[in-house]
C-alpha positions as CSV (number, residue, x, y, z in Angstrom):
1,X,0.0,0.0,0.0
2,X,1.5,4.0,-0.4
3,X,2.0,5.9,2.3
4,X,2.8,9.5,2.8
5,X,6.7,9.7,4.7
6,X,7.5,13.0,6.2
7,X,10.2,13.6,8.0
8,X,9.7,17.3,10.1
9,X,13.2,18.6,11.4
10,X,14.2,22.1,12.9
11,X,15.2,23.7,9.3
12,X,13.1,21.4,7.1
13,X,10.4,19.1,6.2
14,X,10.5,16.1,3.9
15,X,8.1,14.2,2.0
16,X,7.8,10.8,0.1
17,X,5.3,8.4,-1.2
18,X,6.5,5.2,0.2
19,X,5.3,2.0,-1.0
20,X,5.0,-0.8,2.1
21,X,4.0,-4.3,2.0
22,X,3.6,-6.2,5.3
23,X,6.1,-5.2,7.6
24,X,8.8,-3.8,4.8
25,X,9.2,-0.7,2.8
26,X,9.2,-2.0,-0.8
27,X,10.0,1.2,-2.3
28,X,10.6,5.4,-1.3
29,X,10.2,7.6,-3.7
30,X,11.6,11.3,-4.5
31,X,11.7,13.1,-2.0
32,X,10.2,16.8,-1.7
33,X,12.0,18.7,0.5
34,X,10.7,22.3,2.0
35,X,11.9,25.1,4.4
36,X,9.7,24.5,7.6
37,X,9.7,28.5,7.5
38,X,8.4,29.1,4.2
39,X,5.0,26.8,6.1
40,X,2.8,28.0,8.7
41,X,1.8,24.2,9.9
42,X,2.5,20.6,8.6
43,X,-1.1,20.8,7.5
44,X,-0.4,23.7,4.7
45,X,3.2,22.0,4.0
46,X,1.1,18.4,3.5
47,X,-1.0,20.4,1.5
48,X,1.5,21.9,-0.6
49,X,3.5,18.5,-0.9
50,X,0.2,17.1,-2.6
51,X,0.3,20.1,-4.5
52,X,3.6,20.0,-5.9
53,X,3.5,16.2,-6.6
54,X,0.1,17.0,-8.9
55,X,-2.0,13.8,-7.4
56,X,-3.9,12.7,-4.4
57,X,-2.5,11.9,-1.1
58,X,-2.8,8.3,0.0
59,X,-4.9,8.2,3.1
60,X,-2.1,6.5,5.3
61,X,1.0,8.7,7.0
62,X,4.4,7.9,8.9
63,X,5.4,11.0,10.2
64,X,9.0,11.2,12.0
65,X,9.0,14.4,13.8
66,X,12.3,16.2,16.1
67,X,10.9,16.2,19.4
68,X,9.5,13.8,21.7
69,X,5.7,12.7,20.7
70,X,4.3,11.6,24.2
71,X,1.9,14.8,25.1
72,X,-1.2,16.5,23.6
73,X,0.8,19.4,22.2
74,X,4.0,18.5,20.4
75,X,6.1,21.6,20.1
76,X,9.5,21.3,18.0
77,X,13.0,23.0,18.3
78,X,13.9,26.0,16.0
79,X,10.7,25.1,14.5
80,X,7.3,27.4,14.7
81,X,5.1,24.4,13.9
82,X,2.5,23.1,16.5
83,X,1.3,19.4,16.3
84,X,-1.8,18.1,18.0
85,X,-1.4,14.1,18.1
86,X,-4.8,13.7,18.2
87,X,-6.2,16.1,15.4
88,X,-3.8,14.9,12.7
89,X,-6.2,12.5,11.3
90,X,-8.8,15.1,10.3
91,X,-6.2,17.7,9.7
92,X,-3.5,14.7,7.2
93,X,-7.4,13.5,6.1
94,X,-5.9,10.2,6.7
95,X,-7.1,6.8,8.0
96,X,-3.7,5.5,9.6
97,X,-0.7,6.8,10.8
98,X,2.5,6.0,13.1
99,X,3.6,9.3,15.0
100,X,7.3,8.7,16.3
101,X,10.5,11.0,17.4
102,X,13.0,11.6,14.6
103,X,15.5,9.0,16.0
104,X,13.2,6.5,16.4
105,X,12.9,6.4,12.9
106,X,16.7,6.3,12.1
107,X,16.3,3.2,14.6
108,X,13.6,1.8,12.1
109,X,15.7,2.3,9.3
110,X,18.7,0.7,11.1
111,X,16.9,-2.3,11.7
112,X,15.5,-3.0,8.2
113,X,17.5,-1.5,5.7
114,X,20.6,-4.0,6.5
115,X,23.8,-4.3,4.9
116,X,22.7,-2.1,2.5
117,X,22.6,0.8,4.4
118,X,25.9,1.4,6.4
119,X,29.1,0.8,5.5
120,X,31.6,-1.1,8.1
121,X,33.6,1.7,10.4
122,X,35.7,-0.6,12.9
123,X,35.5,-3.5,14.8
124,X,35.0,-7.0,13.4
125,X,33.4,-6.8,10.0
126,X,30.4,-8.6,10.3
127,X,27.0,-7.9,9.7
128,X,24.7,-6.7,13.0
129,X,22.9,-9.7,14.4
130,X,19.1,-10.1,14.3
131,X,18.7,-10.9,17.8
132,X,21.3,-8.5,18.9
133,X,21.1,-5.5,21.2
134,X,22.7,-2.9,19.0
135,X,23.0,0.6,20.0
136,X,22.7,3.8,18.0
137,X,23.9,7.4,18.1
138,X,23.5,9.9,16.1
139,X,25.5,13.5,16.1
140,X,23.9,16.1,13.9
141,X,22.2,19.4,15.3
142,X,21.8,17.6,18.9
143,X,23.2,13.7,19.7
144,X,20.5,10.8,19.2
145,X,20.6,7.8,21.2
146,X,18.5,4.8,20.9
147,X,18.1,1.0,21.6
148,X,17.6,-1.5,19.4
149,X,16.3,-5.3,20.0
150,X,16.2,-7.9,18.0
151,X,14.7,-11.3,18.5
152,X,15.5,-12.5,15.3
153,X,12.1,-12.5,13.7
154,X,11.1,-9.3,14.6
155,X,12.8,-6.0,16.7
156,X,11.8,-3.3,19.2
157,X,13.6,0.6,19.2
158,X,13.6,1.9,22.1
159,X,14.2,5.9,22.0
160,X,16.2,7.4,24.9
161,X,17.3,10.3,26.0
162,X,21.6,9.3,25.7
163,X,22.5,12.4,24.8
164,X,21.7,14.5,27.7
165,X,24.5,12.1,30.0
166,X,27.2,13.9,31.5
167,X,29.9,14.8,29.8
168,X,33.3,12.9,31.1
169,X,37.0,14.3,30.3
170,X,39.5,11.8,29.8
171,X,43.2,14.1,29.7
172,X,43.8,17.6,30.3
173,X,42.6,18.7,26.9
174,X,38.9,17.7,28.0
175,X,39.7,19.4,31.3
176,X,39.9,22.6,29.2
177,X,37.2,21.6,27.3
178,X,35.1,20.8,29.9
179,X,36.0,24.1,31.9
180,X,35.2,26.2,28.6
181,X,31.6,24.4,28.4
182,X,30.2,25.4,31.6
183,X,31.5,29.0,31.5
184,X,28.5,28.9,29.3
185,X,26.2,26.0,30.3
186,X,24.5,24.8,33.2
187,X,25.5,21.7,33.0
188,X,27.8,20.0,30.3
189,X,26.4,16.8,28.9
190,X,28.2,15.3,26.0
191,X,25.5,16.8,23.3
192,X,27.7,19.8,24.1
193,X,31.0,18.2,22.7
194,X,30.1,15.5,20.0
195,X,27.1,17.3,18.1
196,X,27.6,20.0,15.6
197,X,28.2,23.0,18.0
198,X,30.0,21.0,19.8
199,X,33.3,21.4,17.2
200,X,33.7,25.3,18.1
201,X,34.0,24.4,21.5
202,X,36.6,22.1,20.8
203,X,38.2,24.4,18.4
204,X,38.0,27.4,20.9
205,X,39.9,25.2,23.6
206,X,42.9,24.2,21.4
207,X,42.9,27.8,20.2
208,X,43.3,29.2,23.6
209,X,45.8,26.7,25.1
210,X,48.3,27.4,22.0
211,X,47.3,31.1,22.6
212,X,46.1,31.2,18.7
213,X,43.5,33.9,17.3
214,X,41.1,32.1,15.3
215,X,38.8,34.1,12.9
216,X,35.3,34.5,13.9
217,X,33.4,31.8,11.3
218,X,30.0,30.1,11.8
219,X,29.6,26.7,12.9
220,X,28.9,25.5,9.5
221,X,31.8,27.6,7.8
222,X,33.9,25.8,10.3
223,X,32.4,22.3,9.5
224,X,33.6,22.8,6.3
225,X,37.3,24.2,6.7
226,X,37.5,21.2,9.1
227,X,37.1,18.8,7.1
228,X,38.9,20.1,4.4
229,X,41.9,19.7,6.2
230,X,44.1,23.1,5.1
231,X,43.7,24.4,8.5
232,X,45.5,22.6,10.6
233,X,43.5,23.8,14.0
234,X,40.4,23.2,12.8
235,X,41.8,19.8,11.4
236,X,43.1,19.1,14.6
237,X,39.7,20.4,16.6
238,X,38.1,17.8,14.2
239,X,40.2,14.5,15.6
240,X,38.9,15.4,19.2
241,X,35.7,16.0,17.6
242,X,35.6,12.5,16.5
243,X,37.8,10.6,19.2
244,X,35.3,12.3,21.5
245,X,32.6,10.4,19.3
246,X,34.3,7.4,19.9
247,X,34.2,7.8,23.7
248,X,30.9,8.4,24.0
249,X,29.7,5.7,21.6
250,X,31.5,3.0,23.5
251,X,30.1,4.6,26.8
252,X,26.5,4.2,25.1
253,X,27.5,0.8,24.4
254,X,28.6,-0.4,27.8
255,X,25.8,1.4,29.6
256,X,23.0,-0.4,27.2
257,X,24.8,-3.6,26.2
258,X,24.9,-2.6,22.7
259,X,27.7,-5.5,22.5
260,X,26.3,-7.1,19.0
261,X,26.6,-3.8,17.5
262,X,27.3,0.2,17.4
263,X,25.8,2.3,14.7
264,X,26.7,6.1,14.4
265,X,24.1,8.1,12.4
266,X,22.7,11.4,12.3
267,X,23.8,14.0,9.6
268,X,27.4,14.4,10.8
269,X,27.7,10.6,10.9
270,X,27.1,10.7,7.3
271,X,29.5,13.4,6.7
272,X,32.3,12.1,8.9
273,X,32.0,8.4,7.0
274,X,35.0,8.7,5.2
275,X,36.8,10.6,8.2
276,X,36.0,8.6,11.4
277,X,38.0,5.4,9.8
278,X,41.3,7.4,9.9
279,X,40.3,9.3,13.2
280,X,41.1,9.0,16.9
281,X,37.3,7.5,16.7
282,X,38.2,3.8,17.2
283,X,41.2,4.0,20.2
284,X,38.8,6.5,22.2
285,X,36.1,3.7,21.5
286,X,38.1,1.0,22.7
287,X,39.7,2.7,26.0
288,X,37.6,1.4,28.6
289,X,39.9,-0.5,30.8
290,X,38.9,-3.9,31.9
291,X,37.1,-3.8,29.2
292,X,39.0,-3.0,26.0
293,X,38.5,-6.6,24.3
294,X,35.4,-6.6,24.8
295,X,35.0,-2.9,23.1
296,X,37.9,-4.7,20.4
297,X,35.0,-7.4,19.8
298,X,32.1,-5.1,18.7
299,X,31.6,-4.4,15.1
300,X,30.9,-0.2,14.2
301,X,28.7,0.9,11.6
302,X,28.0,4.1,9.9
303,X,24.5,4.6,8.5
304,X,24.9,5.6,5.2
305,X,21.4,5.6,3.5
306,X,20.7,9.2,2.5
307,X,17.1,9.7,3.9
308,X,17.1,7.5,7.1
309,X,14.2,9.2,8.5
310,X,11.7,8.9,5.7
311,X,12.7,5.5,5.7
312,X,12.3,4.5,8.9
313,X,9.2,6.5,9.4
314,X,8.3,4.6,6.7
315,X,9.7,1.1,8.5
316,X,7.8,1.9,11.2
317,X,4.5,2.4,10.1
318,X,4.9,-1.1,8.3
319,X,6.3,-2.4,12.0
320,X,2.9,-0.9,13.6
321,X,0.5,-1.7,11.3
């Protein structure tokens, strides 16, 4: 049957027709992505998708959205759009639906796309069991953590809240870093350091410790000098970055038992694939003591399939219904 996918982030909002049978996603078609500002509601921007694609809408939705979806009002980040759970199926004018948090999506997507969608990082190569515990984080804007169960014929994804653990320095370059972070914050969990602000932090501590001026530059402009590689602070900023990644994946790992597996996703996953292998990423991972063999024995992935939450929105309606 098709199936509306929309995938509602901060900055934008993505839509499919998405073709399930049983509990798989046969097929995902192109993909229509908008600016959630140039919208006033997902209903006008559902609306318009229809619009733009010249046909009707089927009367079925998986809808992956950036916040969590327990509660009558769903309100998301950097986003002006409201969402009422319960009046989306007059609003969508559809019959079904599955409602679920961004990152439980990209769980969805982990668990039935396969091989197919990640490419090895470190570790044994070997593909992720079906009746594993694997364990999945995601850097991008903020960090994603989620559980996922297998049994082996089917699989549960359980969404957590990861991200928001404290952060934990391992030498005296974390020290700094950790002193810089909450001049500013609260309290410094490790979404402060391994998502996308997270490199100007790092970047602003190695600065100051080599008592370097560094131009002022957005966080995207230094993304990209980064991983460029012709600056060799930001280049340097960017190892932390990822053997910072590293440590807090295997931290996620040992805390869930995410032993069968470790995938990193999100949209800086994706743009760090062909770094991370060549990256502190894997010692950091590894470093836990007692328990560096078993850390040594747990294969890493990087999700590689370009639209992981339409997907697995997608995956998850099929999974529900």
């Amino acid at each position: 049957m098709e199936i509306v996918a929309a995938d509602i982030g901060g900055t934008h909002a993505r839509f499919a027709i998405a073709d399930v049978d049983a509990d798989r996603v046969v097929t995902l078609g192109s993909v229509v992505t908008m600016k959630s500002t140039d919208h006033p509601s997902l209903q006008q921007a559902w609306h318009a998708f229809g619009t733009m694609i010249g046909r009707p809408l089927p009367r079925a939705a998986a809808i992956a959205v950036a916040c969590p979806v327990d509660g009558d009002v769903l309100k998301l980040t950097n986003n002006p759009w409201i969402i009422q759970p319960a009046s989306i199926p007059e609003q969508l004018a559809v019959d079904r639906h599955t409602l679920c948090n961004d990152f439980v999506a990209v769980g969805h997507a982990v668990a039935t796309l396969g091989a197919a969608g990640a490419t090895h990082l470190c570790g044994p190569d070997r593909a992720l069991r079906p009746d594993g515990v694997v364990s999945i984080v995601g850097p991008g804007t903020g960090l994603g953590v989620a559980l996922l169960l297998g049994t082996g014929t089917t699989y549960r994804v359980v969404a957590t809240e990861g991200g928001h653990a404290d952060f934990a320095p391992l030498d005296r370059i974390d020290d700094a870093l950790l002193h810089y972070l909450r001049a500013r914050h609260d309290r410094v969990s490790v979404e402060r350091v391994v998502a996308g602000p997270g490199l100007a932090a790092i970047h602003a501590t190695l600065a100051a410790a080599q008592s370097i001026a560094i131009p002022d530059r957005t966080n995207e402009a230094l993304w990209t000098v980064a991983l460029g590689g012709d600056d060799p602070l930001a280049a340097a900023a960017l190892d932390r970055f990822c053997g910072s990644l590293g440590a807090v994946a295997g931290d996620v790992a040992l805390s869930q038992g995410g032993f069968d597996g470790v995938v990193i996703a999100g949209g800086l996953g994706l743009r760090l694939a062909g770094h991370l292998p060549r990256s502190g990423f894997h010692p950091r991972f590894v470093a836990k003591g007692r328990f560096e063999k078993l850390m040594a024995s747990i294969p890493v992935k990087v999700l590689t399939y370009p639209q992981p939450g339409l997907y697995g929105a997608a995956a998850a309606f099929a999974h529900e219904h």
